[in-house]
C-alpha positions as CSV (number, residue, x, y, z in Angstrom):
1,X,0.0,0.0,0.0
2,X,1.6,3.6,-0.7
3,X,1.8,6.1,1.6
4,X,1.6,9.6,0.5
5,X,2.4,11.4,3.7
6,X,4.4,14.4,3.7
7,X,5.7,16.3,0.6
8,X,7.2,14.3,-1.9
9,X,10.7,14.0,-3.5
10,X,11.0,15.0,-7.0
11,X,12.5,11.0,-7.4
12,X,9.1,9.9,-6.0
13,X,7.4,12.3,-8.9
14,X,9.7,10.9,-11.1
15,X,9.0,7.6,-10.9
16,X,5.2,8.2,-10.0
17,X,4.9,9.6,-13.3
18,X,6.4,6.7,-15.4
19,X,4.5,4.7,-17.6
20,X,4.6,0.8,-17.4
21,X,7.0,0.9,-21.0
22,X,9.1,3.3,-19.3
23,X,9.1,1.3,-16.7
24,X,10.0,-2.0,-18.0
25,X,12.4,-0.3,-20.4
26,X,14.1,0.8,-16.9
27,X,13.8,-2.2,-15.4
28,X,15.3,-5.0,-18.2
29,X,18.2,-1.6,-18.5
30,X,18.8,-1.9,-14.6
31,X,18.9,-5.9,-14.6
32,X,21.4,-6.1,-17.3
33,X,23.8,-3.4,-15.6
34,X,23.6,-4.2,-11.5
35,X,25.7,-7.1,-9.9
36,X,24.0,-9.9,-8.9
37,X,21.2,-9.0,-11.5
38,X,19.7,-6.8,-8.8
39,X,21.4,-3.9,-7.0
40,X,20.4,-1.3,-4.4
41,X,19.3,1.5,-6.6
42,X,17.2,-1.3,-7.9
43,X,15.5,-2.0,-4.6
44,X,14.7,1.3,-4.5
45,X,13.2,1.7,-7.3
46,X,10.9,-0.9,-6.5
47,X,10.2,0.5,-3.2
48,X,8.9,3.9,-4.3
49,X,7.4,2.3,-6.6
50,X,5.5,0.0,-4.4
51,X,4.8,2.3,-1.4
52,X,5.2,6.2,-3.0
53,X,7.5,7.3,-0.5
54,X,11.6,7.1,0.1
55,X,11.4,8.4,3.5
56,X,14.2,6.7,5.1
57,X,11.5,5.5,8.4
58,X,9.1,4.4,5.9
59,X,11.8,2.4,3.7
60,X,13.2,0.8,6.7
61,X,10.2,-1.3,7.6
62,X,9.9,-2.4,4.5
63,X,13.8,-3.7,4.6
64,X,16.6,-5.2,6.6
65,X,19.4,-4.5,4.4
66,X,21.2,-1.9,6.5
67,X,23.6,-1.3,3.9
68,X,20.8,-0.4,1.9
69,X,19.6,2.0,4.2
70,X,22.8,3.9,5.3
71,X,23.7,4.5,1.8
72,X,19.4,5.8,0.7
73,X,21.3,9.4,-0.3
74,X,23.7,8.5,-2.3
75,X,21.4,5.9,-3.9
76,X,18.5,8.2,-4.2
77,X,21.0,10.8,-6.2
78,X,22.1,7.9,-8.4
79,X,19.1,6.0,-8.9
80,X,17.5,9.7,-10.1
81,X,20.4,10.0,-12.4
82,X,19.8,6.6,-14.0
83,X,16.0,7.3,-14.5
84,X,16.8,10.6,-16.6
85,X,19.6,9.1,-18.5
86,X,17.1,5.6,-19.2
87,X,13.9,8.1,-20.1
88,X,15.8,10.0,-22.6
89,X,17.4,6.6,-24.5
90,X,14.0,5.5,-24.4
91,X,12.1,8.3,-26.2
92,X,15.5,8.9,-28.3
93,X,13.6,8.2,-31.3
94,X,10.8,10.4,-30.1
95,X,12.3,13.3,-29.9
96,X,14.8,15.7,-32.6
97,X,16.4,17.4,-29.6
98,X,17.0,14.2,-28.3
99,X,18.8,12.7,-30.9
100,X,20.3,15.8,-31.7
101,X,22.1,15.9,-28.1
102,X,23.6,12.5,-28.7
103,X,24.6,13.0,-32.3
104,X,26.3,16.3,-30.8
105,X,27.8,14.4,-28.0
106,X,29.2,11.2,-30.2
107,X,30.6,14.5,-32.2
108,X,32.4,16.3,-29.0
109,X,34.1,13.0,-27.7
110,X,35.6,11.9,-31.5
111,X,36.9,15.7,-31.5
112,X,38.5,14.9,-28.1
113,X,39.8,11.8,-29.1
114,X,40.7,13.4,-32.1
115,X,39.1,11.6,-34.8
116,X,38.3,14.7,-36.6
117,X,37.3,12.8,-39.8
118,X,34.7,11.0,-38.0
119,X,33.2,13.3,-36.4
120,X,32.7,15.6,-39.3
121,X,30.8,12.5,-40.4
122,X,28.4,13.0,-37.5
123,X,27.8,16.3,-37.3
124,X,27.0,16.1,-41.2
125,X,24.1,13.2,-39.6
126,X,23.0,16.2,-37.5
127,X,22.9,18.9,-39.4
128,X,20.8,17.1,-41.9
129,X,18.3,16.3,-39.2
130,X,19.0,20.2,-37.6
131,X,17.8,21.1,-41.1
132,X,15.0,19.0,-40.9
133,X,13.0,20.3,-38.1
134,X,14.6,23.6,-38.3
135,X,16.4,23.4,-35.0
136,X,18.5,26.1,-35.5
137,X,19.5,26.9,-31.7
138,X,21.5,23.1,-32.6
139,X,22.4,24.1,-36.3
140,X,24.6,27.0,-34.3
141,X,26.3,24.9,-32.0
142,X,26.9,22.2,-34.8
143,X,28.9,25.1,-37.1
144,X,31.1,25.7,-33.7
145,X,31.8,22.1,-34.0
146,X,32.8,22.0,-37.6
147,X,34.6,25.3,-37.0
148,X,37.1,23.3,-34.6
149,X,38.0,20.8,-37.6
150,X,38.8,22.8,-39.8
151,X,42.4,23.7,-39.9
152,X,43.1,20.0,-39.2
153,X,41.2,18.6,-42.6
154,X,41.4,21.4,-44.8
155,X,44.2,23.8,-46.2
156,X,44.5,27.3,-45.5
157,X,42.4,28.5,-48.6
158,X,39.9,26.1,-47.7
159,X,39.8,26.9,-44.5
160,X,39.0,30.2,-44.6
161,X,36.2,29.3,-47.5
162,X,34.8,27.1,-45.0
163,X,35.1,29.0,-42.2
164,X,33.5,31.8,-44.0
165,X,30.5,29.8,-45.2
166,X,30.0,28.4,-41.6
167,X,29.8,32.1,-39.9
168,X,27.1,32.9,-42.5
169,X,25.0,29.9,-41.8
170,X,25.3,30.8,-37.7
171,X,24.4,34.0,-38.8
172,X,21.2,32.8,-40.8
173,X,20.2,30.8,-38.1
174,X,20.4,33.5,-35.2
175,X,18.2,35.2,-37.6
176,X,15.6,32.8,-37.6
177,X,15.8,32.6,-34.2
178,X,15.5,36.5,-33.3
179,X,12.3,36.5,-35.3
180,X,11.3,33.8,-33.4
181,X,11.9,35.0,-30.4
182,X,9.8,38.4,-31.4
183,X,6.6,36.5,-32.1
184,X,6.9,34.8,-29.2
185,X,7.3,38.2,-27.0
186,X,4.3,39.9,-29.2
187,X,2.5,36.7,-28.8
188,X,2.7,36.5,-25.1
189,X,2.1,40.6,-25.1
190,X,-0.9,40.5,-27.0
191,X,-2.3,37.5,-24.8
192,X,-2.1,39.6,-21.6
193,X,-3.6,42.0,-23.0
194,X,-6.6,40.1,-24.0
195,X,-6.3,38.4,-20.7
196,X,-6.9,41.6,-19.1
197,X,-9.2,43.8,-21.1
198,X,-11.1,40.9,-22.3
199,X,-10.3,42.0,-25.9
200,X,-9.0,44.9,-27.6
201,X,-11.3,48.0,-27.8
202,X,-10.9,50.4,-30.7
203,X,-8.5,52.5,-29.4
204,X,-6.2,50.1,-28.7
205,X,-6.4,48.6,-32.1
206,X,-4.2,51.5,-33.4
207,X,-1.5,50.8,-30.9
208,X,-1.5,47.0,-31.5
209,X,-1.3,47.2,-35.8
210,X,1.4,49.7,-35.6
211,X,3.9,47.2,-33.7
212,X,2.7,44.2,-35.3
213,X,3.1,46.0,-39.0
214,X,7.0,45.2,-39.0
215,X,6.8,41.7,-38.2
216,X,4.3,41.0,-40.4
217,X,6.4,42.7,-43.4
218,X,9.9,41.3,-42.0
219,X,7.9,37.8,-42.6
220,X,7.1,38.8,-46.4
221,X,10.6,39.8,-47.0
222,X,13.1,37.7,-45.0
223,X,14.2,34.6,-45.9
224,X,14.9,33.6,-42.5
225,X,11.4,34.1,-40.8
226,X,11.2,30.0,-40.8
227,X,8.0,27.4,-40.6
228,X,7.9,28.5,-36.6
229,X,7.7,32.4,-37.1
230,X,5.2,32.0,-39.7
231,X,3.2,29.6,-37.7
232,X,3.8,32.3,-34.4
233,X,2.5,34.9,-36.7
234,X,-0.5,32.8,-37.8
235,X,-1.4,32.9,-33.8
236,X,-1.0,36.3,-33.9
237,X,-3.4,37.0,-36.1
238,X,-6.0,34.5,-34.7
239,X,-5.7,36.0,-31.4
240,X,-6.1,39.5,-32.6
241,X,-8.8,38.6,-34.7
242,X,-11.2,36.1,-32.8
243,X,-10.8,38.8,-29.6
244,X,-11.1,41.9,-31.4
């Protein structure tokens, strides 16, 4: 039976909040990796899981190790550690930013390593997929990347080709990003007004066309405005409109 007394930890949230998949996926992760099939952190789990709580009183009835109970912090700390790093190879395929993280990671320790040739390779994988879903907050940090290979693959007159090309597409995507970013801020200014008024009497009207008239032409004329500042501006409007 769980008890719920008291506030709980964020690892008793945590693992509250997992599905049975996530779970399982967890669990078969876990049994593969702890000694014996089953370690402490293990035990845990199961414990929270059984009774919603990892008060140390409540735990203890529930179990005589008392290794396992002198070292609850440093197992709570790990076993929360395992969960995150288990949830995101588990909805890896689920998510761009996901992958893009461990394409970028894979990337960082070859370039440590130094095995630049291979991890141009991957960052190539990513910034296809950056391109894709038009992450361009990764498509920066994947040209900073690149930028650190270069005078080890290329000549100097390459080199500075390269390195040219790459500044302009960080510069491209901060672009797309400040526009982005301005949407958003109108988005959120134009939904607290609503919020407050109710909608947005005639003499307001005047105030709010004349700010959104450069967005709405920067959109027309840039190149850089991207699917998610047209789609912001698209909310714009339909705020504006349905509450005006």
């Amino acid at each position: 039976m769980k008890s719920n007394t008291g506030k709980q930890s964020a690892l008793v949230k945590l693992i509250q909040s997992l599905s049975q998949n996530e779970k399982r996926h967890f669990k078969l992760q876990a049994s593969r990796n702890a000694k014996g099939g089953k370690g402490n952190y293990v035990l845990l789990f199961d414990l929270i899981d059984k009774y919603g709580n990892d008060s140390p009183k409540i735990l203890a009835k529930h179990s005589s190790n008392a290794t396992f109970i002198r070292q609850l912090p440093s197992l709570k700390h790990y076993l929360h550690n395992m969960l995150l790093r288990d949830l995101a190879a588990f909805h890896r395929n689920s998510s761009s930013s996901l992958q893009l993280r461990d394409l970028m990671n894979q990337a960082e320790v070859l370039i440590m390593k130094g095995f630049y040739e291979e991890s141009q390779r991957i960052l190539r994988k990513a910034k296809k997929l950056a391109k894709l879903h038009e992450r361009h907050e990764f498509l920066i940090s994947i040209a900073k990347w690149e930028e650190l290979t270069v005078d080890t693959l290329l000549g100097e007159y390459e080199s500075e080709k390269t390195v040219s090309r790459l500044l302009e597409e960080k510069l491209q995507s901060f672009a797309v990003l400040k526009n982005a970013s301005q949407y958003k801020s109108l988005y959120l200014r134009l939904a607290s007004i609503t919020s407050k008024w109710g909608g947005i009497c005639q003499s307001r009207s005047g105030n709010i066309r004349i700010f959104f008239t450069p967005l709405v032409d920067r959109s027309r004329q840039s190149p850089f405005c991207g699917s998610f500042g047209i789609s912001s501006l698209h909310q714009l409007w339909a705020v504006f409109l349905c509450r005006h």
